[in-house]
N, CA, C and O of each residue as an XYZ file, in Angstrom:
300
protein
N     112.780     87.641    115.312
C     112.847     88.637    114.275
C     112.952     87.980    112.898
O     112.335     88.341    111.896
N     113.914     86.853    112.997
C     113.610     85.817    111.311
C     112.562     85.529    111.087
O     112.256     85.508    109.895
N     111.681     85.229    111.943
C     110.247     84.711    111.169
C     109.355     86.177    110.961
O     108.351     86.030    110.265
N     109.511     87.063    111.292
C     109.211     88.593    110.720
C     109.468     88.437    109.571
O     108.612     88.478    108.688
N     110.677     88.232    109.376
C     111.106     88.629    107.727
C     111.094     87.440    107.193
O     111.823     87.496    106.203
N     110.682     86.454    107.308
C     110.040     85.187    106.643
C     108.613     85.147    106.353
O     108.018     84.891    105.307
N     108.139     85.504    107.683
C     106.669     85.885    107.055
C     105.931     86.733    106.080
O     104.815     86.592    105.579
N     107.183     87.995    105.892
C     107.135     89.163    104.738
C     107.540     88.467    103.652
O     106.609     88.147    102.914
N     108.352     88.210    103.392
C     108.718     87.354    102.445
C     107.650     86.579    101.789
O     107.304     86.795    100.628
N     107.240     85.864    102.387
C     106.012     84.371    102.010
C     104.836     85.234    101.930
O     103.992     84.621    101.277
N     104.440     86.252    102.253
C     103.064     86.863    102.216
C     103.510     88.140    100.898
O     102.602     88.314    100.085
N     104.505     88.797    100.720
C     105.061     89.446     99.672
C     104.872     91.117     99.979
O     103.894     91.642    100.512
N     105.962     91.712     99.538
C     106.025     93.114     99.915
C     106.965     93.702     98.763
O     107.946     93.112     98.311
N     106.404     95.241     98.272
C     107.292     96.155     97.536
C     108.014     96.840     98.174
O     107.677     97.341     99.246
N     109.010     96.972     97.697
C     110.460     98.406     97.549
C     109.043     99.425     97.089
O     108.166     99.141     96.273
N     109.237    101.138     98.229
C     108.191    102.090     97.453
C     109.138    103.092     97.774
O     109.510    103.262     98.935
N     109.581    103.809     96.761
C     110.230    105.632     97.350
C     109.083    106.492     97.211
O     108.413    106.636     96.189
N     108.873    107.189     98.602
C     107.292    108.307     98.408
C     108.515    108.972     98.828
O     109.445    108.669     99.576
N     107.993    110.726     97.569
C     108.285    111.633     97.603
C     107.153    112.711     97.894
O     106.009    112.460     97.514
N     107.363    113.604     98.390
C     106.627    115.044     98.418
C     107.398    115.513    100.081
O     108.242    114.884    100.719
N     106.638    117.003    100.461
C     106.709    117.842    100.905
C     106.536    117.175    102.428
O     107.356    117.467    103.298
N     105.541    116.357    102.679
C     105.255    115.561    104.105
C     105.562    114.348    103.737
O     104.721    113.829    103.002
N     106.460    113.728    103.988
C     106.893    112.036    104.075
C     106.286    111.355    105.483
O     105.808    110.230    105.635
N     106.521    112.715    106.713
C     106.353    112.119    107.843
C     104.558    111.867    107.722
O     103.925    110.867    108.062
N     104.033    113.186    107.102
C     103.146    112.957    107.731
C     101.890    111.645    106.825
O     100.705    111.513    107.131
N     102.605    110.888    105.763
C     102.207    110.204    105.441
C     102.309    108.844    106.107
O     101.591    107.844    106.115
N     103.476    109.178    106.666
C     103.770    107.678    107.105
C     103.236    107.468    108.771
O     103.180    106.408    109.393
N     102.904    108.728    109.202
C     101.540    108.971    110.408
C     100.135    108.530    110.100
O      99.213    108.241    110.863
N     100.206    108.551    108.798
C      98.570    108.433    108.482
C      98.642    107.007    108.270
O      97.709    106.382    108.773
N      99.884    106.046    107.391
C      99.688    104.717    106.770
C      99.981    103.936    108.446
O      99.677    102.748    108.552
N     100.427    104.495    109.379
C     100.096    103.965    110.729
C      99.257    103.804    111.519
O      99.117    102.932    112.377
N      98.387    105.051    111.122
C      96.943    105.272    111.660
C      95.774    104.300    111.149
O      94.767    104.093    111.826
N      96.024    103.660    109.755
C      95.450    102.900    109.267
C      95.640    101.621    109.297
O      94.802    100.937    108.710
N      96.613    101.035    109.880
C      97.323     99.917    110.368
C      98.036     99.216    109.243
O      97.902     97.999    109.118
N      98.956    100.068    108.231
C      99.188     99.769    107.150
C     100.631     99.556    107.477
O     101.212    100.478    108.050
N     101.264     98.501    107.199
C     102.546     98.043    107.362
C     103.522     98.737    106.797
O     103.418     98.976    105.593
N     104.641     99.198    107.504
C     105.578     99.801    106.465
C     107.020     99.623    107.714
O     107.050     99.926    108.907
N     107.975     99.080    106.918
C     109.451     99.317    107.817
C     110.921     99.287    107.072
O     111.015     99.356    105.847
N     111.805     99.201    107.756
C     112.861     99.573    106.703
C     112.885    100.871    106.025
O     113.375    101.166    104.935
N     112.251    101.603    106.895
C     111.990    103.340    106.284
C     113.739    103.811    106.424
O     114.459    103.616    107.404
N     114.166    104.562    104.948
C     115.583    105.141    104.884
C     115.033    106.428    104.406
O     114.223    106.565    103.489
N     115.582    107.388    105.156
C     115.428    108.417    104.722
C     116.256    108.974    102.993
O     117.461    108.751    103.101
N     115.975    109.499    101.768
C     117.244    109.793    100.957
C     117.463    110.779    101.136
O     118.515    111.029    101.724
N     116.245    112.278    100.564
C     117.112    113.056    100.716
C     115.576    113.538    101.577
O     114.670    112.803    101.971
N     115.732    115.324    101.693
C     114.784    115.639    102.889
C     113.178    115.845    101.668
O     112.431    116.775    101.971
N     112.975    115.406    101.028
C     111.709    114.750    100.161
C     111.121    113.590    100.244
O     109.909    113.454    100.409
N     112.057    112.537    100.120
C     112.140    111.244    100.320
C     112.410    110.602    100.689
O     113.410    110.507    101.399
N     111.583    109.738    100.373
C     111.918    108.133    101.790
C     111.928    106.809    101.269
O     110.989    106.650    100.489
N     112.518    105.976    101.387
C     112.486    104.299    100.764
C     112.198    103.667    101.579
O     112.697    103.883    102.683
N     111.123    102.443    101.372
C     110.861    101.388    102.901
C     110.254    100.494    101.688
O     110.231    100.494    100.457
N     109.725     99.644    102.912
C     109.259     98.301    102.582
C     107.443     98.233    102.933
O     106.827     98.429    103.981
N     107.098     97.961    101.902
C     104.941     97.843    102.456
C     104.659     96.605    102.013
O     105.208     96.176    100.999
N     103.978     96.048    102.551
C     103.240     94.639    102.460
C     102.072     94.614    100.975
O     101.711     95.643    100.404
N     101.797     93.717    100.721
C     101.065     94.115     99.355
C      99.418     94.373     99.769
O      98.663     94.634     98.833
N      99.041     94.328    100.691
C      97.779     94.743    101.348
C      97.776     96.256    101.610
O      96.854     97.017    101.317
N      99.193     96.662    102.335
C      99.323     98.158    102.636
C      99.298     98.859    101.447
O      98.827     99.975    101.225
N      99.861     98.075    100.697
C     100.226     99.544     99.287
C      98.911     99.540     98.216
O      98.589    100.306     97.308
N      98.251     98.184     98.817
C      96.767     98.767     97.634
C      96.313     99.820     98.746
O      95.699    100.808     98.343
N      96.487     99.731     99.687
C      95.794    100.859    100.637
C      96.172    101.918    101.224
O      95.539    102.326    102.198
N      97.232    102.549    100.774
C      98.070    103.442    100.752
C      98.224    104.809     99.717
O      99.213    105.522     99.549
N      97.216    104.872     99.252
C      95.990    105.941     98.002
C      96.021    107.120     97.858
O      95.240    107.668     97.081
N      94.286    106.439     99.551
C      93.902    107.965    100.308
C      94.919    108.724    101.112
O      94.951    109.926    101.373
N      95.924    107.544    101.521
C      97.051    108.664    102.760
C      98.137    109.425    101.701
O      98.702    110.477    101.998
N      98.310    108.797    100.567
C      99.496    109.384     99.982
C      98.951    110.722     99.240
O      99.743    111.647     99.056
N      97.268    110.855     98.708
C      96.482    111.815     98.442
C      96.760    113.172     99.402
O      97.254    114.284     99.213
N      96.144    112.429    100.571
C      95.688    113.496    101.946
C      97.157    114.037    102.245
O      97.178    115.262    102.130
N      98.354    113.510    102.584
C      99.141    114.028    102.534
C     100.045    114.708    101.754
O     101.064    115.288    102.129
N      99.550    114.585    100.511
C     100.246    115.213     98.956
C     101.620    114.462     98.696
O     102.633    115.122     98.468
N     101.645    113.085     98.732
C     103.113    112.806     98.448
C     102.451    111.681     96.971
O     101.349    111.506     96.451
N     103.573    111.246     96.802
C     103.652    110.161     95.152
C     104.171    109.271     95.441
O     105.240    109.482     96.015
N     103.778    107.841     95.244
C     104.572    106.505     95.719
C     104.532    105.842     94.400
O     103.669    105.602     93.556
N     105.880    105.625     94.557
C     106.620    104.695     93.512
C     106.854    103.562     93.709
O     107.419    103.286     94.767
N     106.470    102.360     92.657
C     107.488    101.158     93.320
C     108.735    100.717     92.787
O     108.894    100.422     91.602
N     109.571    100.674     93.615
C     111.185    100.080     93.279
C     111.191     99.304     92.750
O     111.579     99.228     91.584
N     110.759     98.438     93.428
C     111.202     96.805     93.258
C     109.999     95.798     93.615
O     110.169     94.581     93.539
């Protein structure tokens, strides 16, 4: 599991809070696309905080579109 989070690390990933109405069903679709995402915290029942790889979140667009949510980056 350390070299998981070593390898994220060395390859690089954002902090993203997506908000809207379907969180789940965005994060069905950025799975469907084989788009990395973990460390999902729920905040409140809008939003969600996790972790995306910097490949996932240029590609993470059309799903946040199709599902009507807004992604922010944290950090």
């Amino acid at each position: 599991m350390f070299l998981v989070y070593l390898w994220n690390y060395i390859r690089g990933y954002v902090i993203i809070v997506v908000t809207g109405k379907s969180v789940e069903r965005f994060i069905n679709i950025c799975s469907k696309r084989q788009i990395l995402l973990w460390d999902i915290l729920r905040a409140d029942d809008e939003s969600a905080v996790m972790k995306a790889s910097l490949r996932g979140f240029r590609l993470m667009r059309p799903a946040a579109k199709k599902s009507g949510c807004r992604v922010h980056i944290r950090k």
